[in-house]
C-alpha positions as CSV (number, residue, x, y, z in Angstrom):
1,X,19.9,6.6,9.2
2,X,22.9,5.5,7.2
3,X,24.4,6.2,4.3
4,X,25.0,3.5,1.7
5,X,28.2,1.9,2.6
6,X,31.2,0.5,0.9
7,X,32.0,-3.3,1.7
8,X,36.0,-2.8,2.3
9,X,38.1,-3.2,-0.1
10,X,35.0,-3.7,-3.0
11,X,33.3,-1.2,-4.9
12,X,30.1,-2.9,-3.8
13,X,27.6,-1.5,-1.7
14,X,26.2,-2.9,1.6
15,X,23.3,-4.4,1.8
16,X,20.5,-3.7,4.8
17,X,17.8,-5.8,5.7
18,X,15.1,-3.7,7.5
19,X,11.9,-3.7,9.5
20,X,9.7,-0.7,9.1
21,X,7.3,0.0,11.3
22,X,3.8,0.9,9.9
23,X,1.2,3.9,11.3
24,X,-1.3,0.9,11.9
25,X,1.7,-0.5,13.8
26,X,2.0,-3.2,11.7
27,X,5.5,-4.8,10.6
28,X,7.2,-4.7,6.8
29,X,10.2,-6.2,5.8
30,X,12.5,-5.6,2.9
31,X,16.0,-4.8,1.7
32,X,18.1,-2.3,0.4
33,X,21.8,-0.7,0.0
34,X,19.8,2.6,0.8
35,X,17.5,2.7,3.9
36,X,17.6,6.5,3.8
37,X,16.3,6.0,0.5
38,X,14.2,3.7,1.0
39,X,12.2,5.0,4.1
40,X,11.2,8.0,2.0
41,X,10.0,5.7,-1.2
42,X,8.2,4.1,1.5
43,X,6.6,7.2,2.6
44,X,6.0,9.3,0.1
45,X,6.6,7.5,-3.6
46,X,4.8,5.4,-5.6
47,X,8.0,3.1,-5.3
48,X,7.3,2.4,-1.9
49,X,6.3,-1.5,-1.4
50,X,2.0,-1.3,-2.0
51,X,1.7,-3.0,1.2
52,X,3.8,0.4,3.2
53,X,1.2,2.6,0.3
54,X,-2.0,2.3,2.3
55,X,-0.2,2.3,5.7
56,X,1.6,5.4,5.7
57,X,3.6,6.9,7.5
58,X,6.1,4.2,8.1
59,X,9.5,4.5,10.5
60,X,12.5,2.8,10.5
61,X,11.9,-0.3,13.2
62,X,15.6,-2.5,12.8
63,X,17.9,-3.0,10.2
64,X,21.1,-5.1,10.0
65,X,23.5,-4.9,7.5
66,X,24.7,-8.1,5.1
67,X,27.5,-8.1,2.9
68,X,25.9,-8.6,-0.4
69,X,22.4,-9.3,-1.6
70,X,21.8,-13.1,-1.7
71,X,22.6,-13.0,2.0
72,X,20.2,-10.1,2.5
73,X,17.1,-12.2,0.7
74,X,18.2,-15.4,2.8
75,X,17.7,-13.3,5.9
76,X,14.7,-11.3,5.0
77,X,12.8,-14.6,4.3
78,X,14.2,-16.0,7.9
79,X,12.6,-12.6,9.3
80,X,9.5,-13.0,7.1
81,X,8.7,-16.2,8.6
82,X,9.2,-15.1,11.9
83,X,5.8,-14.4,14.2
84,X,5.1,-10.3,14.6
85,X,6.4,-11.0,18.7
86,X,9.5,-12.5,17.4
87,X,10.1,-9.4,15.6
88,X,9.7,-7.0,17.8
89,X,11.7,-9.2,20.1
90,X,14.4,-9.0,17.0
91,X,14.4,-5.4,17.3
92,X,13.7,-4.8,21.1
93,X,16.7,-7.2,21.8
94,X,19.4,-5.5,18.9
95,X,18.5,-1.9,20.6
96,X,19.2,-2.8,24.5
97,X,22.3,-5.2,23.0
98,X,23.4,-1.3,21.3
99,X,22.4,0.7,24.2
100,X,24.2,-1.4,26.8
């Protein structure tokens, strides 16, 4: 998973939107300049979202990174409202676009 990265040229981080994927194989969605972080609040903190809390283990599903973090809440709500097929199809489509 990635490190926190520097926009160029800014001292400001890089902001991820992610989908975790839950051991009841059910889908959360958040942000964060820290997935790395962020996947281990998830899993082992009381930090972790409550809903990731009861549903643990979790793994990293999808992520995209966004420049700063009013982009990264627009899109999380655009993935929120999507259906639980139109996010795996999110993520399904992103991995074959990356291995291809």
């Amino acid at each position: 998973m990635p490190d926190p990265v520097l926009t160029s040229g800014s001292n400001q981080a890089l902001w991820h939107v992610y989908i975790v994927k839950c051991h009841d194989n059910t889908l959360y969605t958040g942000i964060t300049t820290d997935i790395k972080r962020r996947i281990n609040e998830h899993n082992s903190s009381p930090l972790g979202a409550r809903y990731t809390r009861s549903r643990r283990p979790v793994e990293l599903y999808y992520y995209e990174n966004v420049s700063n973090r009013s982009e990264a809440l627009k899109r999380e709500i655009e993935i929120k409202k999507l259906s639980t097929k139109d996010k795996r199809s999110l993520a399904r489509l992103t991995t074959e676009t990356v291995d291809t």
